[in-house]
Each structure stands twice: as C-alpha cells, then as structure tokens.
C-alpha positions as CSV (number, residue, x, y, z in Angstrom):
1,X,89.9,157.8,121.2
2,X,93.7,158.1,120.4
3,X,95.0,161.4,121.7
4,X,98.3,163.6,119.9
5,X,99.7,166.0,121.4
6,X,100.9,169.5,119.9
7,X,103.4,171.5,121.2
8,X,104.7,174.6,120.0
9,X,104.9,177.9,120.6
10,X,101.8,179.4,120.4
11,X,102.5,183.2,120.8
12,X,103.7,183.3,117.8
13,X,102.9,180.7,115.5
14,X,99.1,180.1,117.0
15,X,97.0,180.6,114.0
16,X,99.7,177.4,112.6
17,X,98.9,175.5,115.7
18,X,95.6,175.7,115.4
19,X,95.3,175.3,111.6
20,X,97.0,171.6,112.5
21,X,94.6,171.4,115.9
22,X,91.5,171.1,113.3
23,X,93.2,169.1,111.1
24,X,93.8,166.3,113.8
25,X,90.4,166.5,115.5
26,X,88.7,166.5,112.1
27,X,90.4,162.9,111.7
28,X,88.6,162.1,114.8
29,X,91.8,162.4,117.1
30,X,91.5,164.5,121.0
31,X,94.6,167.1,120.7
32,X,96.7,167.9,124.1
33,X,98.1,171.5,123.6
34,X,101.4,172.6,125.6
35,X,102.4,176.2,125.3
36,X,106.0,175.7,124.9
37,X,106.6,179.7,124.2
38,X,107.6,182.6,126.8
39,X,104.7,184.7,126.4
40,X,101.0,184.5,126.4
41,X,99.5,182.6,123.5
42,X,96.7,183.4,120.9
43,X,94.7,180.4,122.4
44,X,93.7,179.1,125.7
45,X,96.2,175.8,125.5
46,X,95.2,172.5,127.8
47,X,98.9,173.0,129.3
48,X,100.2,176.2,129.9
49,X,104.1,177.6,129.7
50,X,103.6,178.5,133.4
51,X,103.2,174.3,134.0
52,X,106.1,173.6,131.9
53,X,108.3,176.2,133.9
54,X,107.1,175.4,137.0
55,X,108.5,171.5,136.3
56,X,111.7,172.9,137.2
57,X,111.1,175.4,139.8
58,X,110.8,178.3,137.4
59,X,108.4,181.4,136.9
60,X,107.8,181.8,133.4
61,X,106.6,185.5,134.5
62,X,110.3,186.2,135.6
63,X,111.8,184.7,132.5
64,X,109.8,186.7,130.0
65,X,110.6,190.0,132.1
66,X,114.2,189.2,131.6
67,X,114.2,189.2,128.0
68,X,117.1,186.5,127.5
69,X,116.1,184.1,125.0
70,X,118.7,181.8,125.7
71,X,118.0,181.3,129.4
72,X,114.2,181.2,127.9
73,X,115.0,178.4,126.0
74,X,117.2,176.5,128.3
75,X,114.4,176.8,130.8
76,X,111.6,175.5,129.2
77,X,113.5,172.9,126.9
78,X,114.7,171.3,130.5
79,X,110.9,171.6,131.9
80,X,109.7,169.6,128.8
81,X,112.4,167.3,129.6
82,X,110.1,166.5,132.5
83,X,106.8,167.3,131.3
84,X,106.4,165.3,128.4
85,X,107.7,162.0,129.8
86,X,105.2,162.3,132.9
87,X,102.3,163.1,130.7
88,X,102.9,160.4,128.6
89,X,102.9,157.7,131.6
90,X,99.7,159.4,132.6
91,X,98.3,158.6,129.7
92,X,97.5,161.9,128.5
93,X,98.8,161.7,124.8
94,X,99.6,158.6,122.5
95,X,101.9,160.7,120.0
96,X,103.7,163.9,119.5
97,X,103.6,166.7,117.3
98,X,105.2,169.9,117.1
99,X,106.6,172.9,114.5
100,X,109.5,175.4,115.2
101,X,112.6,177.0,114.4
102,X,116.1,176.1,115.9
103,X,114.5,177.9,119.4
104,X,111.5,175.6,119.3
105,X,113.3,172.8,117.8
106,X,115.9,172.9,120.7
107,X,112.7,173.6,123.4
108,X,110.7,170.6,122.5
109,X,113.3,167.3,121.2
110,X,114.6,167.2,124.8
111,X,111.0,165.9,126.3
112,X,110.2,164.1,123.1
113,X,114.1,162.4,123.2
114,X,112.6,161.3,126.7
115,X,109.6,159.4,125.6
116,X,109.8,155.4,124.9
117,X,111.3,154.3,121.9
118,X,108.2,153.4,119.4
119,X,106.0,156.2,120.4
120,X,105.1,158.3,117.3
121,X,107.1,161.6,117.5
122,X,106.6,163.9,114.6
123,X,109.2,166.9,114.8
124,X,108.5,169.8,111.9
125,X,111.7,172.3,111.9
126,X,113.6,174.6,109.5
127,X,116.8,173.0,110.7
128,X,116.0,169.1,110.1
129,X,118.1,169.0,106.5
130,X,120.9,169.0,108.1
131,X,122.7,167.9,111.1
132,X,120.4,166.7,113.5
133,X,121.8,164.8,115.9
134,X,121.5,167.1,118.5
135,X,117.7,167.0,118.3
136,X,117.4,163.5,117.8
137,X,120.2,162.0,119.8
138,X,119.2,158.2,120.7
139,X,115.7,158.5,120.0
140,X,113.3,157.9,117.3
141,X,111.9,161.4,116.6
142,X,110.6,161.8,112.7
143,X,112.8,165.1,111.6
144,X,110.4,166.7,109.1
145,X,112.2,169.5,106.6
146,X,109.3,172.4,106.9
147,X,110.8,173.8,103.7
148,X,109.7,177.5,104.4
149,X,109.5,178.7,107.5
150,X,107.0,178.3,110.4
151,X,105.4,181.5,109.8
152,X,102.6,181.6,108.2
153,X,99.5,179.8,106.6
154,X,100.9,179.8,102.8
155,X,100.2,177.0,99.9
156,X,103.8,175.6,100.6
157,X,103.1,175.5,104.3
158,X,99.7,174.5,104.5
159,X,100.3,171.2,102.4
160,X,103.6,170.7,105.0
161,X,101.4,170.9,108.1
162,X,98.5,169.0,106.5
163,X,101.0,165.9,105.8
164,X,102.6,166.2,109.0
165,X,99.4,166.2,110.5
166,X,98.1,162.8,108.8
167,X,101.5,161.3,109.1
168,X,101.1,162.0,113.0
169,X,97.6,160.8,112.7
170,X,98.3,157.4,110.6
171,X,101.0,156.3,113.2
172,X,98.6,156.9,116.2
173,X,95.1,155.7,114.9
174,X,96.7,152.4,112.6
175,X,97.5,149.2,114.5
176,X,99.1,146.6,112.9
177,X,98.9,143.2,114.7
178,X,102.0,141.6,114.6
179,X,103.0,138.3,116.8
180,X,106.4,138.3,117.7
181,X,107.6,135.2,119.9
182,X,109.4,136.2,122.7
183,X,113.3,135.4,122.9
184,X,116.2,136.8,125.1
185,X,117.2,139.5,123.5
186,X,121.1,140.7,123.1
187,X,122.7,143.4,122.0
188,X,126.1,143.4,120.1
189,X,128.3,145.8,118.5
190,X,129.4,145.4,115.2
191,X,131.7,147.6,112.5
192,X,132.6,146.6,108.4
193,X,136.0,145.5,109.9
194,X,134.3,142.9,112.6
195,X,131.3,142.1,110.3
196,X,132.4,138.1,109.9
197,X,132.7,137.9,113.8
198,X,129.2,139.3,114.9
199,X,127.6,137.8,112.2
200,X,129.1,134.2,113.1
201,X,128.3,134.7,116.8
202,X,124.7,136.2,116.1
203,X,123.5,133.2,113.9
204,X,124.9,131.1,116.6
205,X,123.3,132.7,119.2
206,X,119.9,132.6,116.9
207,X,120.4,129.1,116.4
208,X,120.2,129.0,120.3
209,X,117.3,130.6,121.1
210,X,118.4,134.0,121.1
211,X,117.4,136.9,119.6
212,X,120.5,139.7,118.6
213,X,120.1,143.6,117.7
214,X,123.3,144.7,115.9
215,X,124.7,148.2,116.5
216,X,126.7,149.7,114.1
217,X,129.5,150.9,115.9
218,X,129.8,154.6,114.3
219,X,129.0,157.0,118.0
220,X,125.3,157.4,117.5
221,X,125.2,153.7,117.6
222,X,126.8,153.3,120.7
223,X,125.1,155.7,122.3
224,X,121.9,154.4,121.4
225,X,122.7,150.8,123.0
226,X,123.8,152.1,125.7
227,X,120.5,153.6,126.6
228,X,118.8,150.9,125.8
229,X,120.7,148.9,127.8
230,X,119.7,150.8,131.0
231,X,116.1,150.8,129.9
232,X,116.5,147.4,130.8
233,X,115.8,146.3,127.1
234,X,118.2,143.8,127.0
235,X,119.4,140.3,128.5
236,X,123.1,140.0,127.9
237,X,125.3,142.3,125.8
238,X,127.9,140.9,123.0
239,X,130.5,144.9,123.2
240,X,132.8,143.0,120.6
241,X,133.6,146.3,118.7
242,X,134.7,149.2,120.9
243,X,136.1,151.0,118.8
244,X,134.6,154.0,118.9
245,X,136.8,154.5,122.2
246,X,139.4,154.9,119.8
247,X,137.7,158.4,118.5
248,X,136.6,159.5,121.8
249,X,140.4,159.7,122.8
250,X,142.1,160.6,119.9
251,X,139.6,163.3,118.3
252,X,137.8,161.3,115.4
253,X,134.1,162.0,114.1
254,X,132.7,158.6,115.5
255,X,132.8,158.7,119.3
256,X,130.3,158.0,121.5
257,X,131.2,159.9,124.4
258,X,133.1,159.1,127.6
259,X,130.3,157.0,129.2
260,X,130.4,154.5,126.6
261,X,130.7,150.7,128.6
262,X,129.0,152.0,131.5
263,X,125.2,150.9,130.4
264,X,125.8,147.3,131.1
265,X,127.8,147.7,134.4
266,X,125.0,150.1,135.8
267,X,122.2,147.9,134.8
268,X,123.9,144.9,136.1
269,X,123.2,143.3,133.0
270,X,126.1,140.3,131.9
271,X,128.4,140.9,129.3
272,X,131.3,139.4,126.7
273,X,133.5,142.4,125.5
274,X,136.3,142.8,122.9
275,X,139.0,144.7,121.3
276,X,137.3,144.9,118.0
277,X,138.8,147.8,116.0
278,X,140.9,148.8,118.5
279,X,143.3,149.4,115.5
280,X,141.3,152.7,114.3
281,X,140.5,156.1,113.9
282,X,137.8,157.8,112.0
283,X,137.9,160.8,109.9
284,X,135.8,161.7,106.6
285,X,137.7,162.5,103.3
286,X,141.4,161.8,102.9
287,X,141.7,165.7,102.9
288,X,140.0,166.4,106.3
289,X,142.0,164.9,108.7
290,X,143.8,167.1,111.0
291,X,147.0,168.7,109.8
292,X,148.6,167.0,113.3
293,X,148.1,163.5,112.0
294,X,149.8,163.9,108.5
295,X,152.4,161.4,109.0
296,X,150.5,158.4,110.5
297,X,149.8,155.2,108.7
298,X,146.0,155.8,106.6
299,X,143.9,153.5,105.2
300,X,141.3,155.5,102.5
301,X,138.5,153.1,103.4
302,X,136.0,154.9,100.5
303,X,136.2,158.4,99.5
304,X,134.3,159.8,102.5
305,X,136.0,157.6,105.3
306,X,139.4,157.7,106.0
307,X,141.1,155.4,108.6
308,X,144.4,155.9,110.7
309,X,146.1,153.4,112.6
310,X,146.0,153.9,116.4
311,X,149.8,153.9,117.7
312,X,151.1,152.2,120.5
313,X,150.9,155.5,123.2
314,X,146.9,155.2,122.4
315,X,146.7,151.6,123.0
316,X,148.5,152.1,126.4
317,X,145.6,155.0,126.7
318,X,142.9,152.4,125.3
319,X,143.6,149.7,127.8
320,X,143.5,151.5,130.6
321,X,140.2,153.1,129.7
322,X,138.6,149.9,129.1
323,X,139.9,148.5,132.0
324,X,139.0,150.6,134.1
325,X,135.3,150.7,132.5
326,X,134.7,146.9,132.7
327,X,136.2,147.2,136.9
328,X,133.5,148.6,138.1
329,X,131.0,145.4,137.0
330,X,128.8,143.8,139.8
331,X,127.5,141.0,137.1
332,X,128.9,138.9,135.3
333,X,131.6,140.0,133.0
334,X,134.4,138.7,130.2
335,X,137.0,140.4,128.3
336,X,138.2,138.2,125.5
337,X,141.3,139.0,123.6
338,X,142.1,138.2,120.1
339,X,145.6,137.7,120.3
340,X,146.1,137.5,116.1
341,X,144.5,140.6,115.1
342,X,141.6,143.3,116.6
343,X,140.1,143.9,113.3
344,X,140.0,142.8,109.4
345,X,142.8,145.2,108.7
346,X,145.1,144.0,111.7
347,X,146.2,140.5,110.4
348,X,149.2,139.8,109.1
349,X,149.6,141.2,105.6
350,X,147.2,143.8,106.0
351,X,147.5,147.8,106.4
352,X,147.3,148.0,110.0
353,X,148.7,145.0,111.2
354,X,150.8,146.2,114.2
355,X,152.0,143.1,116.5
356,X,153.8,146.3,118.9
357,X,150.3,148.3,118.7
358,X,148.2,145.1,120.0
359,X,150.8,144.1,122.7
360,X,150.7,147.2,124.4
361,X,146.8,147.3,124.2
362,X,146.7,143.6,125.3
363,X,149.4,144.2,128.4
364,X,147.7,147.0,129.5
365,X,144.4,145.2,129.7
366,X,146.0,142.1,131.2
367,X,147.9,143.9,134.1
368,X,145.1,146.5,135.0
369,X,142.3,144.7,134.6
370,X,140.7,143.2,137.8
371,X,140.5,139.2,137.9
372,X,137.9,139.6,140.7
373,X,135.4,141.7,138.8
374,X,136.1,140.2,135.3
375,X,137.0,137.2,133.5
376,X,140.1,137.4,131.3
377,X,140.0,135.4,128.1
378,X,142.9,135.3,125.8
379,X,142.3,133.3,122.3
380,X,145.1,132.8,119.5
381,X,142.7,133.7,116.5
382,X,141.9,136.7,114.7
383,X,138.7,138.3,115.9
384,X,137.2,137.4,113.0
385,X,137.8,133.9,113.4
386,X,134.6,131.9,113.8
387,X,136.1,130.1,117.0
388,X,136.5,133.3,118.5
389,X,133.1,134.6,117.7
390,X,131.5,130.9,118.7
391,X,133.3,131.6,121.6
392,X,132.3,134.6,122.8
393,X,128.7,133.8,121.9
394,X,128.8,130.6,123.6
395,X,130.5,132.3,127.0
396,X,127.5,135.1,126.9
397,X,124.7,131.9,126.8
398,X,127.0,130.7,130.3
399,X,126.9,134.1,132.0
400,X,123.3,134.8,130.9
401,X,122.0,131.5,132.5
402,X,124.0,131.7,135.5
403,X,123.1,135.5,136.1
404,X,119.3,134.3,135.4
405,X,120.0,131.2,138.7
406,X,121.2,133.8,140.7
407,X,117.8,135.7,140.1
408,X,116.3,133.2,140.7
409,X,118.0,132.1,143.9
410,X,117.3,135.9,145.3
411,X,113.4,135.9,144.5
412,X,113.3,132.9,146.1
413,X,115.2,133.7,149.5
414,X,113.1,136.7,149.9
C-alpha cells in the first residue's frame, strides 16, 4: 500500500490536517504525519517537531521558549531539508503533501526541493499565485493557490483540501507503464536567439543515437541543469548558450547565479560550450530597465522583454568568468567560438552586431583560457550556422566516447 506523507503544522491547523489525513486513508492510502510546527500539536503525529529539530542539532523545547519565529522557521525549514530526503530513501512515504502560509510554506519546500525529481509533491499555500521561485527553485513541487486561508474547515476550503488530497492520491496510487528505450542522454542550452543552432545539433545528435533535454536559457533553467547535472543525470552536456552570465554580471532578471558552469566540471561529466548570447542583457518592459542603462543600444524583443547589448568592458568581464569556469575541468572539455556572430541578433546587419564587443570577448577567452584543461575551437560561422552546430554536436559524440574508454580502461585496471 502506497504511502503520502503530510506535513504541516499541526498546532495550529490540526483539525485541517486531519480533515485531509481521512481523506487519504479513506482512498486506501497509509498517511506519514510530520509535525513541522513549534509547539505541541492537536494530534499524536508519526514524526514529531522534536525529530525534525533534532536533524540539525536543535531542541525544539529551547526554540519555542525563545519566541523568535524567524529562528523558528529557519530551524526547522533546514531540519526538513534533512528529514524528508532520508525518509524518502527509507522508504517511508511515496509522495508529499502539505498546507501553510508563507511560515509553513518557507518550513516545508526546502525538504520537498530535496526529494528526486518525479516524486509527487503537492504544496497548498496562500502565497503560490505569485512568485514562487523561491519555494520551488529546481524542483518539481505542484504550487497549489489555497484561495482562502489555511484556517479553517469552510465550503471554499474543504473542496481545496479534498482536491489536493485526490490529486496527491491519483499521482501516488496510478501507474502508467510506459517503455522508454534507453539512450545517452545530453543536456543543452538553448535561447530564441540560438534556437536554429541547438535545434540543428539536437536532431543530429538524435539521429545518432542520442537522446537531448533542451534548457531554456532564462536563470531557472540554468539552474535546473545544473543540478541535474550533478545528480549524475546526464552523459555529456551541449552549454552552447551562456548567456545568462551576461545577467548574473551586469544586473538583469535572467541569471542563474554565480555557480552556473560548475555542474559539469564537478561531476566530471564531458562537455562542448559556447558563447551563445553573449551579446545580451535581460530586462522586462522597455520602461523598467534601470535609469543607469538609458543610453545603451536596446532591442524591444516583445512588449515584456527588453534586450541591451553587452559592451566591450562586460565582454572583457564575460571572458574571464568563463574562462576561468571551464579551468577548473578534470574531463573532457571544448570551448568553441563562433567567430561571425554569438547570437541571431549579432550578425552583420542586425541590432547588436558588434565586431569590437565579440573581439574582446573572444581575446579574453583565447589568452586566459587553459590549453591543458580545455580544447580551444575557433569556427568562422555564425553560431547559428549548421556547421557550427554539426560541429559541436559531432565533437560532444568524440569526447563522450573517449571519456566512456577511459571508464572503461579504469574498471578494468582495478
């Protein structure tokens, strides 16, 4: 019997809990209940907020004393971190369901963020019409709008709880069987201004055998390949947009953060990178960019996205980022550079075509980069240019297959 477990805080929203616990074991599902509240709850739960504290050396007794609901919340949101995860590889739950406010909303994504991608994660919150990235991050969690707040057994709430509940319930008790035949599987970064140049590699690389997850390069996509690539989901990576570097350093709305292009070189896993987009910056509407950047060079991509032109000082900055980045590999690693233009837009007799803007990006990369740790590839195409993308897709296959003999040569030494 399939097992979900409910989380929540049940010292002040128990009667809601257990409304939902019926619910569930009616549909002939077991129920794992974890106290994730400061005090004591209305119900005996299977896992107490003692256990959950206690995953990070805390005494829930001292915390409550204290009366600080921020340290209350930081505590046991970093203890579920923990829990949940090592309950789950126990094999003590096959979903997760849980109800809250921002508090228990911010207490209870961090363990479920944790869990494997595919594993049913149900999160009901006040706060999950808007912005949620900060509860869902990289993960798969199911943000559910609870419409009124989780207070309360009332004809608006009840039906909320009920569909959450069978929602939870359909996910975990419903198997579909589906055969998938197993390929290598690569990962590869793509934006609208690189879309011809994945799209040529990726059927090529199909064509070969291979099978290729496209990330849309716009920060949480990055983010999320990167943590699948240390999860060790992938074979070889195909990093031919970076672009999102560009918004990490200058202060756009799509960056992924400062460890983007470290996944691969950690997991040792072989990889073909670019300069895709290189020539950008994001921002929303024309009238929200930052007063500083008024006289730069914008393209008005739709009415929501506006794009600016990266200047030569930021390339400079760009190159040495990503040079230093791709230094630190172990396995097998290329930079190719498309020496006619980084993106759709930075061709000749387009917006952002900047021949002193790509030759200080390209120098940079060429006289900082290490020859030792990478493989320097300079084409005279476009990046959009099928031989470039044939060519990069074609120099992943040689890296893939070589890392894969080496593997091979290891196992069989030891």
């Amino acid at each position: 019997m399939k097992t979900v477990a409910i989380v929540g805080t049940f010292d002040s929203k128990g009667e809601e809990f257990l409304y939902v616990k019926e619910i569930l074991e009616g549909l002939g599902l077991n129920t794992l209940t974890i106290h994730s509240g400061v005090f004591d709850p209305m119900f005996v739960p299977d896992v107490s907020n003692e256990e959950v504290a206690r995953e990070v050396q805390a005494d829930i007794y001292e915390i409550a004393s204290r009366k600080d609901r921020a340290l209350a919340t930081e505590v046991l949101a970093q203890g579920m971190e923990k829990l949940i995860p090592r309950l789950y590889s126990e094999g003590k739950f096959d979903g997760i369901l849980s109800f809250g406010g921002s508090g228990g909303t911010s207490i209870v994504t961090p363990g479920m963020r944790a869990l494997p991608i595919g594993v049913p994660k149900i999160m009901v919150s006040t706060v999950a019409s808007g912005n949620v990235a900060q509860y869902v991050g990289t993960s798969d969690i199911m943000m559910y709008p609870s419409v009124v707040d989780v207070s309360g057994l009332n004809s608006i709430s009840t039906r909320i709880f009920t569909n959450a509940a069978l929602a939870i319930a359909g996910m975990v008790k419903e198997e579909v069987a589906v055969t998938v035949e197993k390929k290598p599987l690569i990962a590869a970064t793509m934006f609208g201004v690189t879309t011809p140049c994945v799209n040529h590699a990726r059927e090529y690389l199909e064509k070969h055998g291979y099978e290729v997850v496209v990330f849309h390069a716009t920060g949480a996509g990055g983010k999320t390949m990167e943590r699948l690539i240390e999860s060790h989901y992938f074979d070889g990576v195909l990093d031919l947009t970076t672009t999102e570097w560009c918004d990490e350093l200058v202060g756009g709305v799509l960056n992924a953060g400062p460890h983007r292009l470290e996944a691969a070189v950690r997991a040792q896993v072989p990889q073909v990178v670019s300069t895709g987009a290189l020539d950008m910056v994001n921002f929303g509407p024309f009238d929200s960019v930052p007063e500083q950047f008024q006289n730069r060079n914008f393209y008005k991509h739709n009415p929501t996205v506006t794009l600016m032109r990266t200047t030569v000082e930021e390339n400079i900055e760009l190159g040495k980022i990503i040079a230093d980045k791709l230094n630190q590999a172990t396995s097998p690693t290329v930079l190719m550079l498309p020496l006619k233009g980084v993106s759709a837009l930075d061709v000749e007799g387009q917006p952002f075509y900047g021949m002193e803007e790509d030759k200080a990006l390209f120098d940079t990369l060429r006289t900082r980069i290490n020859k030792e740790a990478v493989e320097l590839i300079e084409m005279n195409a476009d990046i959009n240019d099928e031989q470039f993308a044939i060519a990069a897709a074609q120099k992943l296959i040689e890296l893939m297959k070589h890392s894969s003999s080496e593997t091979y040569i290891k196992e069989e030494v030891q």
